[in-house]
C-alpha positions in Angstrom: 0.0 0.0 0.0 1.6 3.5 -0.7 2.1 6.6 1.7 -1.0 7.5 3.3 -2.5 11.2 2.5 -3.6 13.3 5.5 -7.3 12.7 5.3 -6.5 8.8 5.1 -4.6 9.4 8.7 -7.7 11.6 10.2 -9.7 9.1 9.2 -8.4 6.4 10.6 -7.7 8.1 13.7 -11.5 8.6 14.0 -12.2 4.9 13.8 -9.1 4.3 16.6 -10.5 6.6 18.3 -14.3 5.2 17.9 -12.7 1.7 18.8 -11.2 2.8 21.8 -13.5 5.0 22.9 -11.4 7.2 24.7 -8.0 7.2 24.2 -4.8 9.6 24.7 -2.1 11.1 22.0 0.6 8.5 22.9 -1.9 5.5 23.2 -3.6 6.5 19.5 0.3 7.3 17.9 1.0 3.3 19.3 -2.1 2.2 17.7 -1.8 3.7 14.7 1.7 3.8 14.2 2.2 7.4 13.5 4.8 9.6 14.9 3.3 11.2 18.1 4.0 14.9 16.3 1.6 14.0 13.0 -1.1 12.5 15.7 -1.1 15.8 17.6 -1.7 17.7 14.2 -4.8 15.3 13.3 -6.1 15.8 16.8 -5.6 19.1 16.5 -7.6 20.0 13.8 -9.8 16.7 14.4 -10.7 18.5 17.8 -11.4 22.1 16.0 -13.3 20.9 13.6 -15.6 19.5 16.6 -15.2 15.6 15.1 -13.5 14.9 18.3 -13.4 16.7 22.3 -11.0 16.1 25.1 -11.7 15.4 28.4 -9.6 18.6 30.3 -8.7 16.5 33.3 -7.5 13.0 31.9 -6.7 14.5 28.2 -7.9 11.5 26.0 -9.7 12.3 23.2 -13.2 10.5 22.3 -16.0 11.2 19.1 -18.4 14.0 19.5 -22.1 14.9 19.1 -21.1 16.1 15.5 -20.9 12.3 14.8 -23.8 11.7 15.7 -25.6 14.5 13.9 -23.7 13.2 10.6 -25.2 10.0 11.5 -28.8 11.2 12.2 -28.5 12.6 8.6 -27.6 9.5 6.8 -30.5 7.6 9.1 -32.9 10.2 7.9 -32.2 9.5 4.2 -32.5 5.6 5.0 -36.0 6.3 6.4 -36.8 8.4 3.5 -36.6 4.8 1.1 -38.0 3.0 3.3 -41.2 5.4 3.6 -41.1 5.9 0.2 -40.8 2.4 -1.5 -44.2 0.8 -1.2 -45.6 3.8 -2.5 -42.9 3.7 -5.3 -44.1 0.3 -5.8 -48.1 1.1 -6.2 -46.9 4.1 -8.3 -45.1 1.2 -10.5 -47.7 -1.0 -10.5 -50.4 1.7 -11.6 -48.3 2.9 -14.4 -46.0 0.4 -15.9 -43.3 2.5 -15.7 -40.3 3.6 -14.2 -40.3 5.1 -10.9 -37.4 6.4 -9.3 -36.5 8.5 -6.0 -34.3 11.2 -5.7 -32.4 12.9 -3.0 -32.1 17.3 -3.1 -29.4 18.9 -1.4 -30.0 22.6 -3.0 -27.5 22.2 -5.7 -28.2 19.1 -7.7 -30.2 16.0 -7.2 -28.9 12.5 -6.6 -31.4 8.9 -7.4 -31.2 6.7 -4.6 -33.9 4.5 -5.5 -35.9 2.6 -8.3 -38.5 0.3 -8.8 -37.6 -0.6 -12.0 -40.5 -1.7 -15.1 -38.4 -5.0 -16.2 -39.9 -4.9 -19.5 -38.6 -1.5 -20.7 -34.8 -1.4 -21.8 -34.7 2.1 -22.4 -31.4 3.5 -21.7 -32.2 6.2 -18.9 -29.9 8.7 -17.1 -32.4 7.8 -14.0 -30.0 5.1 -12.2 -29.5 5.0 -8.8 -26.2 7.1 -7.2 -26.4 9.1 -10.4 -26.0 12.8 -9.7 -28.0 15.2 -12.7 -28.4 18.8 -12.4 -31.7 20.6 -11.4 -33.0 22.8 -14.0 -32.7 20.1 -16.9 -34.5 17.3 -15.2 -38.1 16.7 -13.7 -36.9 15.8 -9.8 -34.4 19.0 -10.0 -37.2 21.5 -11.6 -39.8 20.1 -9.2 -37.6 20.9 -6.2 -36.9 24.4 -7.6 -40.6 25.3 -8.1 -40.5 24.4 -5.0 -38.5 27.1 -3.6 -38.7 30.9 -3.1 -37.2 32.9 -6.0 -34.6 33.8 -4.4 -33.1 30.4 -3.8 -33.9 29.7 -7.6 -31.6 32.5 -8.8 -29.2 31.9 -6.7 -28.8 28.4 -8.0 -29.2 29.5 -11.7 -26.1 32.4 -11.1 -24.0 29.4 -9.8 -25.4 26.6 -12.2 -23.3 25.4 -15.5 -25.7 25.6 -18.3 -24.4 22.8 -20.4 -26.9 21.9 -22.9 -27.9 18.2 -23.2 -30.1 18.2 -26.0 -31.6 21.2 -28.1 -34.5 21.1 -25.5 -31.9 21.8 -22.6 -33.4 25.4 -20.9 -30.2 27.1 -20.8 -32.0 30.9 -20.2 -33.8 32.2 -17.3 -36.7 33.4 -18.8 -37.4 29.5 -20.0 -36.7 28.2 -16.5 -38.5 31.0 -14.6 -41.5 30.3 -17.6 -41.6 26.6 -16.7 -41.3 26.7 -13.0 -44.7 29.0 -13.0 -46.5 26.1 -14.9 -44.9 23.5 -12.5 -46.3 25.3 -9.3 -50.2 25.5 -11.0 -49.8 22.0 -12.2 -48.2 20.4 -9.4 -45.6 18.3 -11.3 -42.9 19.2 -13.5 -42.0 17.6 -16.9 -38.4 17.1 -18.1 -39.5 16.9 -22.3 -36.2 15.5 -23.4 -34.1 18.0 -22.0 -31.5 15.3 -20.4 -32.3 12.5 -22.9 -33.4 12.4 -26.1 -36.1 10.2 -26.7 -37.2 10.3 -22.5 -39.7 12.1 -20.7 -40.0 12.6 -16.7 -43.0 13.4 -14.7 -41.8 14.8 -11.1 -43.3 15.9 -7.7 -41.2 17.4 -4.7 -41.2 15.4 -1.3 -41.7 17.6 1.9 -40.5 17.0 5.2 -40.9 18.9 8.3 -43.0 22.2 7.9 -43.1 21.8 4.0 -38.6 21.3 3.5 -38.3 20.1 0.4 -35.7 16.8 0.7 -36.5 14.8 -2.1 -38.4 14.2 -5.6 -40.5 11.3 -7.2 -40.5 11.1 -10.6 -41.9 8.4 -13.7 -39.4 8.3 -16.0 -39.9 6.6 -20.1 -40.1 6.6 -23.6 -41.0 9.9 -24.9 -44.0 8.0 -26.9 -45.2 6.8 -24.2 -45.4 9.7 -22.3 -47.7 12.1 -23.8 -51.0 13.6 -24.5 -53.5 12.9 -22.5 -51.6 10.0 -20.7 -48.8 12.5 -19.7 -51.1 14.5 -17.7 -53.2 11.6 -15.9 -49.3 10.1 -14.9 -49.0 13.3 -13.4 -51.5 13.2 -11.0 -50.8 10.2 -9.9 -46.5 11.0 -9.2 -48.0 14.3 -7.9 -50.3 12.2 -5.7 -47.7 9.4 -4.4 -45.4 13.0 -3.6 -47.8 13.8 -1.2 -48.2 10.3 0.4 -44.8 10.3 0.8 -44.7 13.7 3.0 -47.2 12.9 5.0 -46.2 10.1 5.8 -42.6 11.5 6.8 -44.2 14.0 9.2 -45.7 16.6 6.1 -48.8 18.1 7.4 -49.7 19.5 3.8 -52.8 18.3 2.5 -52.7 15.6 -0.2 -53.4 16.6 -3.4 -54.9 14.6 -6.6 -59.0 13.8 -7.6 -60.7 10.4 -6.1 -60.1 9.5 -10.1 -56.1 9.6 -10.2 -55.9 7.5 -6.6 -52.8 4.8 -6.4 -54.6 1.4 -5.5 -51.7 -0.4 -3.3 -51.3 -3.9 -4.3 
């Protein structure tokens, strides 16, 4: 194995330190094998980055609450799968088509989840741990209608505008055009802006008082995606949103007619 970098060593100082639960400077430079001087440094900045605190009368070092809150977040995006699959599922069975779930962090959108229909093989930019920006795709234009203007432009002054297809919106009067329709309708539609050939119907997942963490989206064959079908599928992704938030704590109402409800199976 070559030389270790820096963050390699802070790394694995945090799991020594993890495995030993509380340890001192000489006690983690034996376990690790480093010289005590390049321990101090990583405890050092380990300790004012708040990763790690140090007891003031024994001076061993052990994890901190930050862990913990880095953990919470992970946990929180586990439970967000697990809440959202069976409705993923119903939304798949309904439809025939591809559902997939993706994670917003405010500057892009990530797909962590898919309930795949077998039948299609489409080649789709939808797989899972795929990271696609937001103003060129339904989940990431559903999260931005989603948001107050301000937030909007301040994602579009920082945003590359690389064009994907010729449908790619690459000015802001497009994008601010389409987010207005997105907010009346409820969804948004990504016409073959990342793929040629495939359309995406989206709706943004709240959590909380109405955060938006997350979008659902149908994703499939431009053909069959369209007209009068495109709008019904709609609906329903806009509906299966709404399940989702409320059932991650979302007191919004649900939205969608008694004609577009998803029949679980």
């Amino acid at each position: 194995m070559g030389k270790l970098t820096s963050l390699e060593k802070a790394l694995r100082s945090l799991e020594a330190v993890a495995k030993a639960k509380s340890i001192g400077l000489r006690g983690l430079a034996a376990e690790l094998g480093f010289p005590p001087a390049t321990v101090h440094r990583l405890l050092a900045v380990l300790t004012a980055c708040r990763y790690l605190t140090q007891d003031p009368e024994t001076k061993k070092y052990r994890l901190s609450l930050k862990l913990l809150e880095l953990g919470a977040s992970v946990g929180e995006d586990l439970d967000l799968i697990t809440v959202a699959r069976p409705h993923m599922t119903a939304l798949m069975a309904a439809t025939s088509e591809t559902v997939n779930l993706a994670l917003f962090d405010g500057a892009g959108i990530v797909y962590v989840d898919q309930v795949a229909n077998t039948n299609s093989f489409l080649r789709m930019f939808t797989r899972v741990g795929a990271r696609v920006p937001l103003h060129c795709t339904g989940v990431g234009k559903a999260c931005l209608a989603g948001l107050p203007n301000e937030a909007v432009m301040e994602y579009w002054s920082a945003a590359r505008k690389e064009s994907y297809t010729q449908k790619t919106i690459t000015d802001e009067p497009h994008l601010r055009k389409d987010l207005e329709a997105i907010r009346r309708l409820g969804y948004a539609v990504d016409n073959e802006e990342m793929e040629i050939g495939v359309r995406c119907v989206a709706a943004s997942i709240c959590q909380d008082r109405g955060r938006i963490v997350a979008a659902v989206s149908i994703s499939g064959p431009s053909s069959r995606l369209a007209g009068k079908r495109l709008a019904y599928i709609g609906g329903l992704v806009r509906q299966t949103a709404d399940r989702i938030s409320n059932d991650l704590g979302y007191a919004g109402e649900e939205i969608g007619s008694d004609s577009n409800k998803v029949e679980h199976t």
